[in-house]
Backbone atoms as SQL, in Angstrom:
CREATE TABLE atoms (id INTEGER PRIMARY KEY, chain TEXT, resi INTEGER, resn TEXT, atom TEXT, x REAL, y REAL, z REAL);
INSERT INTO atoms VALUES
  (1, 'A', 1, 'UNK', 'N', -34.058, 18.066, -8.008),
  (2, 'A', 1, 'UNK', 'CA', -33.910, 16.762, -8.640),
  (3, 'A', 1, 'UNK', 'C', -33.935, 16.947, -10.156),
  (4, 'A', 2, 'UNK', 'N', -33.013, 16.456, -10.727),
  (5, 'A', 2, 'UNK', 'CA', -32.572, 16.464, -12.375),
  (6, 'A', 2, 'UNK', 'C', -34.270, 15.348, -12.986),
  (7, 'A', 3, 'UNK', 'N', -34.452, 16.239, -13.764),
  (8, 'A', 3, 'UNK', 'CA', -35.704, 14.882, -14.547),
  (9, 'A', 3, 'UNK', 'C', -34.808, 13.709, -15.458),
  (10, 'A', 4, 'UNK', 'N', -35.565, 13.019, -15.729),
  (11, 'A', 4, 'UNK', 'CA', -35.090, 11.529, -15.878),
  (12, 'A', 4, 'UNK', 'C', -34.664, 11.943, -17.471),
  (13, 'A', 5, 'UNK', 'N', -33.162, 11.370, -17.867),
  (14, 'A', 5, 'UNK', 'CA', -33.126, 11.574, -19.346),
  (15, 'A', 5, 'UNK', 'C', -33.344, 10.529, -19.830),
  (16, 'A', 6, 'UNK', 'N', -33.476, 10.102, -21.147),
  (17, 'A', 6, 'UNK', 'CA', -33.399, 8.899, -22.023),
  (18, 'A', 6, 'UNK', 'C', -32.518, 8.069, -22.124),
  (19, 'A', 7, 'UNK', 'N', -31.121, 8.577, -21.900),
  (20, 'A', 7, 'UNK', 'CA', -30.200, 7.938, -21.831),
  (21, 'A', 7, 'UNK', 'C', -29.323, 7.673, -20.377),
  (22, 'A', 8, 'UNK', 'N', -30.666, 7.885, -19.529),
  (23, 'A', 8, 'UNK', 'CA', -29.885, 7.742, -18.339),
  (24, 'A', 8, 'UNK', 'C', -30.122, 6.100, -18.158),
  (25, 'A', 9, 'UNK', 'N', -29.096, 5.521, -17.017),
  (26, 'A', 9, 'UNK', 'CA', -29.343, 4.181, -16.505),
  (27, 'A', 9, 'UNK', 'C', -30.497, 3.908, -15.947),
  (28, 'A', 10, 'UNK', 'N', -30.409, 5.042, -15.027),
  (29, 'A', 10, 'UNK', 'CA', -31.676, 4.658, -13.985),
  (30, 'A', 10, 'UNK', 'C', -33.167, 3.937, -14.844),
  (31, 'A', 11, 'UNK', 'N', -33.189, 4.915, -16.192),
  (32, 'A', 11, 'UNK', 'CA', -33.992, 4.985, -17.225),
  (33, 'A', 11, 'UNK', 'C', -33.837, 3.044, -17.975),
  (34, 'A', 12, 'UNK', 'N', -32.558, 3.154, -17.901),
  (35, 'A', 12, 'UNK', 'CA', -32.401, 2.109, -18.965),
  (36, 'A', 12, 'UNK', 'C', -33.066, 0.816, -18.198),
  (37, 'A', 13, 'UNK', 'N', -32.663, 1.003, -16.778),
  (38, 'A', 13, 'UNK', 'CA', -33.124, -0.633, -16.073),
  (39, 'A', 13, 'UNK', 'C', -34.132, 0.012, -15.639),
  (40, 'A', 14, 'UNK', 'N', -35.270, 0.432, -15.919),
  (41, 'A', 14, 'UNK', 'CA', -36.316, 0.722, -15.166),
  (42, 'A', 14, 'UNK', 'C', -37.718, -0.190, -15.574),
  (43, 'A', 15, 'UNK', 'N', -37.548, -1.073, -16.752),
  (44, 'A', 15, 'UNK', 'CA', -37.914, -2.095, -17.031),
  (45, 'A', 15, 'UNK', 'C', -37.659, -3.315, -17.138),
  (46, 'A', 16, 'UNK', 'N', -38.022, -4.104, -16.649),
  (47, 'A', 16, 'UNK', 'CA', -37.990, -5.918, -16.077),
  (48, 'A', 16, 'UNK', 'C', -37.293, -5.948, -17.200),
  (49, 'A', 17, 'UNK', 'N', -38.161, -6.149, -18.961),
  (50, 'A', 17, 'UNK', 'CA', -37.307, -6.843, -19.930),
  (51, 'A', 17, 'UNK', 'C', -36.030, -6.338, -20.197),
  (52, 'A', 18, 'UNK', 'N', -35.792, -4.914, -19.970),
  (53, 'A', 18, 'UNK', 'CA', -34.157, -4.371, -19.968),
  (54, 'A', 18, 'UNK', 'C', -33.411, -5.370, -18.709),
  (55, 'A', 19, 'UNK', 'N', -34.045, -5.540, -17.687),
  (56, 'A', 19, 'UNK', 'CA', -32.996, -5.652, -16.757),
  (57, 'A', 19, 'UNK', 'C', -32.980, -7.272, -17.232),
  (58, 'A', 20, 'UNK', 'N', -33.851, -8.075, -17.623),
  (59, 'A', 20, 'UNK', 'CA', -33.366, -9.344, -18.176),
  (60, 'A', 20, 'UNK', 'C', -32.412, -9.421, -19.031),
  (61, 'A', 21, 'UNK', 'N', -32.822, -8.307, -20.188),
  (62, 'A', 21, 'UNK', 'CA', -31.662, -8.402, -21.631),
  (63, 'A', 21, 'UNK', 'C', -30.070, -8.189, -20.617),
  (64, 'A', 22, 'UNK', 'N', -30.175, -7.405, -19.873),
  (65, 'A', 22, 'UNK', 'CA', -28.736, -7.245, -18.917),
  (66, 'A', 22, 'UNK', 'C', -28.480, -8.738, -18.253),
  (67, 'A', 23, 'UNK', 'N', -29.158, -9.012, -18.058),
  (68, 'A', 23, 'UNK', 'CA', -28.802, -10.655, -16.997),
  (69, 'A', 23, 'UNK', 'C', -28.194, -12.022, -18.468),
  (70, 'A', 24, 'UNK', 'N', -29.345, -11.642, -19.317),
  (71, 'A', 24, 'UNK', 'CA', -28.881, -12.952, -20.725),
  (72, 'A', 24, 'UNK', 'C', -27.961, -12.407, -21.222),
  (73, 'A', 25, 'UNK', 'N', -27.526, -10.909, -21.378),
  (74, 'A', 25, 'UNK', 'CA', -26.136, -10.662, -21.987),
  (75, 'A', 25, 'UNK', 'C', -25.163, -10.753, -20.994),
  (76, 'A', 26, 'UNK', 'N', -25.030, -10.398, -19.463),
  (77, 'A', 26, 'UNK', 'CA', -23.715, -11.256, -18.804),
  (78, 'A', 26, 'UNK', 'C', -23.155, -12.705, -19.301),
  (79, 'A', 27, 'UNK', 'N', -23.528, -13.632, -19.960),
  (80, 'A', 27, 'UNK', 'CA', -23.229, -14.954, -20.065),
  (81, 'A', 27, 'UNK', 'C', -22.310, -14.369, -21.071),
  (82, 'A', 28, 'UNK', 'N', -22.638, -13.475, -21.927),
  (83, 'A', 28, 'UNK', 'CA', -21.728, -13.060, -23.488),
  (84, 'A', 28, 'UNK', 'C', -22.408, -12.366, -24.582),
  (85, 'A', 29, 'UNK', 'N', -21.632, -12.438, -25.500),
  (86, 'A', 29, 'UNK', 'CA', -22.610, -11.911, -26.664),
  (87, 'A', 29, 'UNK', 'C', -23.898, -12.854, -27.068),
  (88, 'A', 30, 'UNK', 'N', -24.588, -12.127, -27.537),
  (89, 'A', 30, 'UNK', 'CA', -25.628, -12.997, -28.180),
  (90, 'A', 30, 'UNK', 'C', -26.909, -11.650, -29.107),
  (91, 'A', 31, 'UNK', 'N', -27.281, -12.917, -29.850),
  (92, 'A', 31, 'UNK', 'CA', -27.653, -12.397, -31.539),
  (93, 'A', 31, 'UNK', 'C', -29.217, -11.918, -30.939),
  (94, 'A', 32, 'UNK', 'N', -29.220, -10.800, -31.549),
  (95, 'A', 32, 'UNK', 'CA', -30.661, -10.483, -31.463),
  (96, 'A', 32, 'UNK', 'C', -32.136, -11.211, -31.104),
  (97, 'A', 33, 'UNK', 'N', -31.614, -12.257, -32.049),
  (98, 'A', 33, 'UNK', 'CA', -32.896, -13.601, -32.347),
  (99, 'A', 33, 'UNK', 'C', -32.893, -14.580, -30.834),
  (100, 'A', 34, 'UNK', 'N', -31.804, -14.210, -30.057),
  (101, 'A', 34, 'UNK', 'CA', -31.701, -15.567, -29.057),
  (102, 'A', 34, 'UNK', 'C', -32.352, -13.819, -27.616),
  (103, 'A', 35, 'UNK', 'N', -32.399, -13.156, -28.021),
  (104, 'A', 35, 'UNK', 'CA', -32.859, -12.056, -26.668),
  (105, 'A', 35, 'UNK', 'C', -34.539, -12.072, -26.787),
  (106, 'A', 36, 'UNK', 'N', -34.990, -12.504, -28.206),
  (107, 'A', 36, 'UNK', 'CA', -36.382, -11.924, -28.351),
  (108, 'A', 36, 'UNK', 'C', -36.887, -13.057, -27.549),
  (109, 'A', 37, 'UNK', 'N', -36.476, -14.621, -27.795),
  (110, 'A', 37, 'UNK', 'CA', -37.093, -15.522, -27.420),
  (111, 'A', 37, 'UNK', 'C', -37.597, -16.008, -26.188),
  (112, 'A', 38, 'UNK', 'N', -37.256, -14.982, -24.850),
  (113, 'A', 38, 'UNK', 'CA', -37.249, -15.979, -23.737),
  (114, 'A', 38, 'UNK', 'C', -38.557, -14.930, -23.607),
  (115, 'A', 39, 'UNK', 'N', -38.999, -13.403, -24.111),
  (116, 'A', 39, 'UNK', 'CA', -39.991, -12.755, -23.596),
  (117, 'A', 39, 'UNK', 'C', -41.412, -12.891, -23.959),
  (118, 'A', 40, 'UNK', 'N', -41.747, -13.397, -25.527),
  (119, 'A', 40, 'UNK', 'CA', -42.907, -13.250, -25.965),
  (120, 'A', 40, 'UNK', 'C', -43.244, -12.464, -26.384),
  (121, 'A', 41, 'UNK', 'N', -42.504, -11.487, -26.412),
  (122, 'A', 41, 'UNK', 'CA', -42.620, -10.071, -27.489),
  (123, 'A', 41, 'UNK', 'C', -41.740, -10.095, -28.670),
  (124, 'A', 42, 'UNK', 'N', -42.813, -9.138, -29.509),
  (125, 'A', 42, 'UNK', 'CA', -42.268, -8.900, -30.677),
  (126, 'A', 42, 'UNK', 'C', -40.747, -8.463, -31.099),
  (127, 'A', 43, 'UNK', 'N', -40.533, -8.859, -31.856),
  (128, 'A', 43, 'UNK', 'CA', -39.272, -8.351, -32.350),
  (129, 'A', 43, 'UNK', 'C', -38.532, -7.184, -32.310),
  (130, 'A', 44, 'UNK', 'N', -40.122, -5.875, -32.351),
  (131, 'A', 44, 'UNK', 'CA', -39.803, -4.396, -32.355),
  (132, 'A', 44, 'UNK', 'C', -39.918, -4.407, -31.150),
  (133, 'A', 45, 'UNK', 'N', -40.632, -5.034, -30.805),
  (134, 'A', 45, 'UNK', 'CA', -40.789, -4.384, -28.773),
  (135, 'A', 45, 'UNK', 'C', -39.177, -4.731, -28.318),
  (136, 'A', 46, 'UNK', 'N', -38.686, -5.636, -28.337),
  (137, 'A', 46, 'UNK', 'CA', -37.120, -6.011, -27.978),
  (138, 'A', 46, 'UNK', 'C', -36.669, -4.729, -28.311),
  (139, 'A', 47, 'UNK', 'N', -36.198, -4.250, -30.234),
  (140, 'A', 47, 'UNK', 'CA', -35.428, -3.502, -30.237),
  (141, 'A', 47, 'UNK', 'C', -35.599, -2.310, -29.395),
  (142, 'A', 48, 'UNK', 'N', -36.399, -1.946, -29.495),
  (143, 'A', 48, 'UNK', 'CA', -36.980, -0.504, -29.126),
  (144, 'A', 48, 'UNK', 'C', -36.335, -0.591, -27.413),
  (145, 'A', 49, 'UNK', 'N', -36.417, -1.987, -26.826),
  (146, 'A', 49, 'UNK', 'CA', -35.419, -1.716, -25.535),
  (147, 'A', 49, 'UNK', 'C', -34.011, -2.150, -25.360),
  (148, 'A', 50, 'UNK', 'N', -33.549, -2.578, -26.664),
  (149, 'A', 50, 'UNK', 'CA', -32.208, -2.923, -27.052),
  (150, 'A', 50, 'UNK', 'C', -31.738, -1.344, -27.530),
  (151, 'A', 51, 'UNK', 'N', -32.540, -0.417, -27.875),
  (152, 'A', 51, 'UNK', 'CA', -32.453, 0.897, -28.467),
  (153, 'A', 51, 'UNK', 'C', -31.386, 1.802, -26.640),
  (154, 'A', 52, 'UNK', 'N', -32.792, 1.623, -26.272),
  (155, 'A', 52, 'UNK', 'CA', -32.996, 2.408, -24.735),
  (156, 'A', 52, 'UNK', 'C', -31.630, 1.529, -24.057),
  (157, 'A', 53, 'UNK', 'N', -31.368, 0.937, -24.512),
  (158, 'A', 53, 'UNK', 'CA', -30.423, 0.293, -23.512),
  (159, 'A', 53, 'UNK', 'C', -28.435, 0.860, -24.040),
  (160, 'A', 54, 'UNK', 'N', -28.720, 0.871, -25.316),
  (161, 'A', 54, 'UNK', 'CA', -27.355, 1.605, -26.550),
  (162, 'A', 54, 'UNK', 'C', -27.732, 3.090, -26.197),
  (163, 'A', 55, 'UNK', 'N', -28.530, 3.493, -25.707),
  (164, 'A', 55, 'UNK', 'CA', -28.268, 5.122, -25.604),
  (165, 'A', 55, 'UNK', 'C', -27.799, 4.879, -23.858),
  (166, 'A', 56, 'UNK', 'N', -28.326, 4.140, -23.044),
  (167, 'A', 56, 'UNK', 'CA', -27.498, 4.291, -21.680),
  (168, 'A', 56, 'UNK', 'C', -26.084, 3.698, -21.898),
  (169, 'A', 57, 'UNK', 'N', -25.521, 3.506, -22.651),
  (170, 'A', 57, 'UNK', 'CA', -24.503, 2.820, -23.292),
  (171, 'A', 57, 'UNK', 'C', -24.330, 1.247, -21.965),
  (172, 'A', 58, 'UNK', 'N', -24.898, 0.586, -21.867),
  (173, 'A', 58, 'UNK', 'CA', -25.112, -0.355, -21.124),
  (174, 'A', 58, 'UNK', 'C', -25.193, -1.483, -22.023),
  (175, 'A', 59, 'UNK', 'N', -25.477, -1.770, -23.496),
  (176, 'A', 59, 'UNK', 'CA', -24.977, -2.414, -24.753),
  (177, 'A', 59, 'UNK', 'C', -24.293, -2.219, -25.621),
  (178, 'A', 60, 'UNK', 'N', -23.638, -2.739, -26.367),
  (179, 'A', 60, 'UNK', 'CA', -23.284, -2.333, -27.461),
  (180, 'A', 60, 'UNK', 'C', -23.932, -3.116, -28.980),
  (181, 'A', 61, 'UNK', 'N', -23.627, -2.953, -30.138),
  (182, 'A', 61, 'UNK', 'CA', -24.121, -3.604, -31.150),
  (183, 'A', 61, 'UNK', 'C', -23.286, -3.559, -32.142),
  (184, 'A', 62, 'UNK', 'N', -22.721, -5.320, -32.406),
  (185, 'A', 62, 'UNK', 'CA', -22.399, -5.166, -33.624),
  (186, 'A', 62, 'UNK', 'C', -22.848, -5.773, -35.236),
  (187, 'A', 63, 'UNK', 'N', -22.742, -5.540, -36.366),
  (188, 'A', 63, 'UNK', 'CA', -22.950, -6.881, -37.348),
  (189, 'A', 63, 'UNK', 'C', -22.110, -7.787, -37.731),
  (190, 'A', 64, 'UNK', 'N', -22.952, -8.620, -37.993),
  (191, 'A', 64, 'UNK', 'CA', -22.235, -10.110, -38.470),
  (192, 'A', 64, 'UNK', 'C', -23.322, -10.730, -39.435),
  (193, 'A', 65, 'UNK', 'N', -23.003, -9.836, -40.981),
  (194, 'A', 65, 'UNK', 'CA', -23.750, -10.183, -41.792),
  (195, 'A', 65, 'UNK', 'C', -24.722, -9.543, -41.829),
  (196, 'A', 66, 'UNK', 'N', -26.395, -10.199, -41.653),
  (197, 'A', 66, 'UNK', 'CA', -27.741, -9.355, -41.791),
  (198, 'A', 66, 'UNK', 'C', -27.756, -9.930, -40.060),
  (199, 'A', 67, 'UNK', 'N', -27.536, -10.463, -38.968),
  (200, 'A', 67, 'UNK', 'CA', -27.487, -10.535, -38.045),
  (201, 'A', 67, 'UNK', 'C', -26.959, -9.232, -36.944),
  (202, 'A', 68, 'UNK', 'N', -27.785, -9.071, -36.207),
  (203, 'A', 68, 'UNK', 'CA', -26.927, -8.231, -34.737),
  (204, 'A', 68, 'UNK', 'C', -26.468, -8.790, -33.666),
  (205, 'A', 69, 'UNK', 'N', -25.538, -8.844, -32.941),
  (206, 'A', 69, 'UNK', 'CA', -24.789, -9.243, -32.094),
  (207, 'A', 69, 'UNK', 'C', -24.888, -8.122, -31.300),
  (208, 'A', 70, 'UNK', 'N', -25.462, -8.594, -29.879),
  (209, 'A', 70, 'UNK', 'CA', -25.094, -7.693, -28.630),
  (210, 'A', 70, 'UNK', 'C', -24.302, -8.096, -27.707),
  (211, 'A', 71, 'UNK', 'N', -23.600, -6.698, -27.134),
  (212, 'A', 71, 'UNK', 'CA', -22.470, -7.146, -25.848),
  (213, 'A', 71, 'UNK', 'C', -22.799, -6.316, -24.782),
  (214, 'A', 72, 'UNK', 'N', -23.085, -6.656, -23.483),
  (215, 'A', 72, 'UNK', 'CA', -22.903, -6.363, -22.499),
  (216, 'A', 72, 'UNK', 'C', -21.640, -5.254, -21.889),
  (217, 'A', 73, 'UNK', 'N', -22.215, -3.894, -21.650),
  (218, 'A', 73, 'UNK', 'CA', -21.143, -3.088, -21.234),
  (219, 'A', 73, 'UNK', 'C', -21.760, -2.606, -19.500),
  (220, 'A', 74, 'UNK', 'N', -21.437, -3.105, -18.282),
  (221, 'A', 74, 'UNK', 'CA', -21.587, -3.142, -17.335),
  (222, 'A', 74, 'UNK', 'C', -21.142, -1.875, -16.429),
  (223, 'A', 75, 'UNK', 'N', -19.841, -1.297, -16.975),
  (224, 'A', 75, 'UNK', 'CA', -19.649, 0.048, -16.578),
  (225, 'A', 75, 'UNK', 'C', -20.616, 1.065, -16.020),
  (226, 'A', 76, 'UNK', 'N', -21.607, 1.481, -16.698),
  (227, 'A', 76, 'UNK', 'CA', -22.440, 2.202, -16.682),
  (228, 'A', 76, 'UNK', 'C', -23.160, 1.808, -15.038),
  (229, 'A', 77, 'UNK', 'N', -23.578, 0.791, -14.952),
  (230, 'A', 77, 'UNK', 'CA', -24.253, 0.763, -13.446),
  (231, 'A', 77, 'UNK', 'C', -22.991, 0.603, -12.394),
  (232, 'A', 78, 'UNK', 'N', -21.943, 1.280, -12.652),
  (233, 'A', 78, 'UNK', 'CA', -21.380, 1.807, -11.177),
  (234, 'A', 78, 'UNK', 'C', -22.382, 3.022, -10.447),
  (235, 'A', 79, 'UNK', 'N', -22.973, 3.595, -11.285),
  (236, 'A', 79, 'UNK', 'CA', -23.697, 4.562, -11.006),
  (237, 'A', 79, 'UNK', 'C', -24.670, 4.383, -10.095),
  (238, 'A', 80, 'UNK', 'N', -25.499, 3.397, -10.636),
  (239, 'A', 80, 'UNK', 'CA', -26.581, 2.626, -9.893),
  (240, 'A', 80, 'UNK', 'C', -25.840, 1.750, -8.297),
  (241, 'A', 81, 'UNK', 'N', -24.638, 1.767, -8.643),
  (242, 'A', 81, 'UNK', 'CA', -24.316, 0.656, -7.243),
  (243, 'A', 81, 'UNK', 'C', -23.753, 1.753, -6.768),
  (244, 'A', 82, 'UNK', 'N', -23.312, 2.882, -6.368),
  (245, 'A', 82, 'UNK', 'CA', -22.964, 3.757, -5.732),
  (246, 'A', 82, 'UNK', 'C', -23.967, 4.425, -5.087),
  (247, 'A', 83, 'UNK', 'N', -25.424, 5.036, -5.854),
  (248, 'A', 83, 'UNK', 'CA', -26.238, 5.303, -5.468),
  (249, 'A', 83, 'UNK', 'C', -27.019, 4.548, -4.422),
  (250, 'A', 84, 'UNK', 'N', -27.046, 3.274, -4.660),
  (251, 'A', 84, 'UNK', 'CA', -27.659, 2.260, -3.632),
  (252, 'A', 84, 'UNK', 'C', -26.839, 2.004, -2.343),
  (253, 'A', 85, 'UNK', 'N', -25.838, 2.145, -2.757),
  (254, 'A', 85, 'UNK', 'CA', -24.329, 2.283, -1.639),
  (255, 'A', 85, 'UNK', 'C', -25.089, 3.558, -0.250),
  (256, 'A', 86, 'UNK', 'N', -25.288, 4.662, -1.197),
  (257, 'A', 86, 'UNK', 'CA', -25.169, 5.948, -0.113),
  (258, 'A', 86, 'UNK', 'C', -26.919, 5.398, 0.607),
  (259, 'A', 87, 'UNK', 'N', -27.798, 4.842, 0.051),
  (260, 'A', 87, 'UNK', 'CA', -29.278, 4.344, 0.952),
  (261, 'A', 87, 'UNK', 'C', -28.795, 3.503, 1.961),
  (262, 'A', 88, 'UNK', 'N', -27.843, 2.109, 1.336),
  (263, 'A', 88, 'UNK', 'CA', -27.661, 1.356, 2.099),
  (264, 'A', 88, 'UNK', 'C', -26.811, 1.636, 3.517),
  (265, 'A', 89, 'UNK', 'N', -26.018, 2.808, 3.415),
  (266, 'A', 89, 'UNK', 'CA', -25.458, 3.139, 4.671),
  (267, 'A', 89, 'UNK', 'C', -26.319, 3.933, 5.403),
  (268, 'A', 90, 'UNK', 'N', -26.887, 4.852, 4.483),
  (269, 'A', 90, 'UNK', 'CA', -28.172, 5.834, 5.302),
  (270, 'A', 90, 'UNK', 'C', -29.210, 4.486, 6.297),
  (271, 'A', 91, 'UNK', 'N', -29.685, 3.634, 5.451),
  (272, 'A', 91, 'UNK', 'CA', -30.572, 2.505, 6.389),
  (273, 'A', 91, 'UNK', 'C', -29.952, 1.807, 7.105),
  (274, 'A', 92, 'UNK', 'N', -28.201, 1.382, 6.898),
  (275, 'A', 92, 'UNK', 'CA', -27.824, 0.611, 8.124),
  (276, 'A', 92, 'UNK', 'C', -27.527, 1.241, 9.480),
  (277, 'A', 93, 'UNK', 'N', -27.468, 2.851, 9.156),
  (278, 'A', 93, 'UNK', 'CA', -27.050, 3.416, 10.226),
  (279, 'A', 93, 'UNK', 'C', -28.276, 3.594, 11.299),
  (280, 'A', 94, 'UNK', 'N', -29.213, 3.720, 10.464),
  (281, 'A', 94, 'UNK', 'CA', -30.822, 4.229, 10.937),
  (282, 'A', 94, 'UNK', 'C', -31.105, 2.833, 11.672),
  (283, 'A', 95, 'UNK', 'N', -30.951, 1.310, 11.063),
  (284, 'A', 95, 'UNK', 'CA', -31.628, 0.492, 11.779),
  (285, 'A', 95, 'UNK', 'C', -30.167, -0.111, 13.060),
  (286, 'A', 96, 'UNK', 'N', -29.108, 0.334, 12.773),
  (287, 'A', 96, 'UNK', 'CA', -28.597, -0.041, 13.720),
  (288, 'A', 96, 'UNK', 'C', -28.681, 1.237, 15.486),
  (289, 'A', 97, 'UNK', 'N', -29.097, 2.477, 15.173),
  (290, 'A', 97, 'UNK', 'CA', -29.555, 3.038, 16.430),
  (291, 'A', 97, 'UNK', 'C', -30.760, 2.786, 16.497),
  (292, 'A', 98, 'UNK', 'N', -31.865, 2.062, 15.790),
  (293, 'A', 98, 'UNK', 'CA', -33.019, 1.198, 16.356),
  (294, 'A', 98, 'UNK', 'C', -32.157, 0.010, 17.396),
  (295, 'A', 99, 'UNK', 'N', -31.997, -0.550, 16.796),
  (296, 'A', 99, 'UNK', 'CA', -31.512, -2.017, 17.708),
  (297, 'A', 99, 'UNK', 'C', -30.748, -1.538, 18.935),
  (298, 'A', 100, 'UNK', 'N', -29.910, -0.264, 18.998),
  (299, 'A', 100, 'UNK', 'CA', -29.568, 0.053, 20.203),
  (300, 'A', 100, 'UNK', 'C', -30.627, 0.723, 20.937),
  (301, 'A', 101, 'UNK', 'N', -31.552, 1.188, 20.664),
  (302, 'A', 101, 'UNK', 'CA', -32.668, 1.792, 21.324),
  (303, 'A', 101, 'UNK', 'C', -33.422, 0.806, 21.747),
  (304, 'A', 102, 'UNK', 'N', -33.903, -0.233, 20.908),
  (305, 'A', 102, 'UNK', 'CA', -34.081, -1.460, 21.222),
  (306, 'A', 102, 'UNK', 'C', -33.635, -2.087, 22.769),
  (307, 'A', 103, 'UNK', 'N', -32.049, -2.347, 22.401),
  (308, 'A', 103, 'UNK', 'CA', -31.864, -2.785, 23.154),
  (309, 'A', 103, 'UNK', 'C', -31.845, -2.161, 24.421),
  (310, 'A', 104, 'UNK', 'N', -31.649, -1.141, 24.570),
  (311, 'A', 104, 'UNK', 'CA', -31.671, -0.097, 25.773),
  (312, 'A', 104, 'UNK', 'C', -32.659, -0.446, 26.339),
  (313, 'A', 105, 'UNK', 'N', -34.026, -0.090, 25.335),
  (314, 'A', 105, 'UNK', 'CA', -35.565, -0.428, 26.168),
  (315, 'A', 105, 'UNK', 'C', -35.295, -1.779, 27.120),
  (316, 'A', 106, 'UNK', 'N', -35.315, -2.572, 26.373),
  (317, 'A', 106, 'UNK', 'CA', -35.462, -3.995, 26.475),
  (318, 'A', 106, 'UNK', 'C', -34.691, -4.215, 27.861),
  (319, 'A', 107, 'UNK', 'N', -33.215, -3.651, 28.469),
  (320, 'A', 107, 'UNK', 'CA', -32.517, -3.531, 29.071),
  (321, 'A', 107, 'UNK', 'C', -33.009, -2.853, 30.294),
  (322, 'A', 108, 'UNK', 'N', -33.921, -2.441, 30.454),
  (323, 'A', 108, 'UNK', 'CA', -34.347, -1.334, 30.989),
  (324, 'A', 108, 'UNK', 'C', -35.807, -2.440, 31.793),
  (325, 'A', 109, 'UNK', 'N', -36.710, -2.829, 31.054),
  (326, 'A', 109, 'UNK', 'CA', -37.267, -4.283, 31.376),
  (327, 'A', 109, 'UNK', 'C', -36.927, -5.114, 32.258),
  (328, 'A', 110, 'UNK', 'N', -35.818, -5.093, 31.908),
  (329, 'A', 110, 'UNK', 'CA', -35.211, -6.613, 32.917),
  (330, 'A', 110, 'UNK', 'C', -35.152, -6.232, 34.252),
  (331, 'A', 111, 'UNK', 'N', -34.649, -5.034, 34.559),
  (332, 'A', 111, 'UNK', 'CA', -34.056, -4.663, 35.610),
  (333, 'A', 111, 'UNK', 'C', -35.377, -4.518, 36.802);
């Protein structure tokens, strides 16, 4: 198993307030000042995961003036939905020869 880099995804959403800043930037861009507000944290605590989030390249940043503008770059978690892809078939396969074992038992009961 590869150790976790800094700029990996897995890394980037591995915190609630990252995976929020990902949910308030789907709507569109939006300015630095409108991401800090819904958490209760400081200003630096934001950047510092607006940081972590531009090295998984999962944001981008631009200026407009003394203002920052962030955009949502979604690409990056194909990674993450592929990976969840190969569990989700590994567990549907696993719970669907339960339910036939299941049902076998169960079948087996009646008789």
């Amino acid at each position: 198993m590869r150790p976790l880099q800094k700029n990996d995804v897995f890394h980037a959403i591995s915190h609630p307030a990252r995976r929020t800043i990902l949910v308030l930037l789907k709507g569109g861009e939006k300015p630095a000042s409108e991401l800090v507000e819904p958490f209760g944290m400081s200003f630096a605590a934001i950047s510092q995961h607006l940081k972590i989030l531009k090295k998984a390249e999962l944001v981008s940043e631009k200026r407009n003036g003394r203002q920052r503008i962030y955009r949502l770059h979604p690409k990056p978690l194909r990674n993450v939905s592929t990976w969840v892809d190969e569990f989700e078939a590994f567990w549907n396969s696993k719970l669907d020869a339960l339910a036939e074992h299941l049902n076998r038992k169960h079948g087996k009961k009646k008789r």
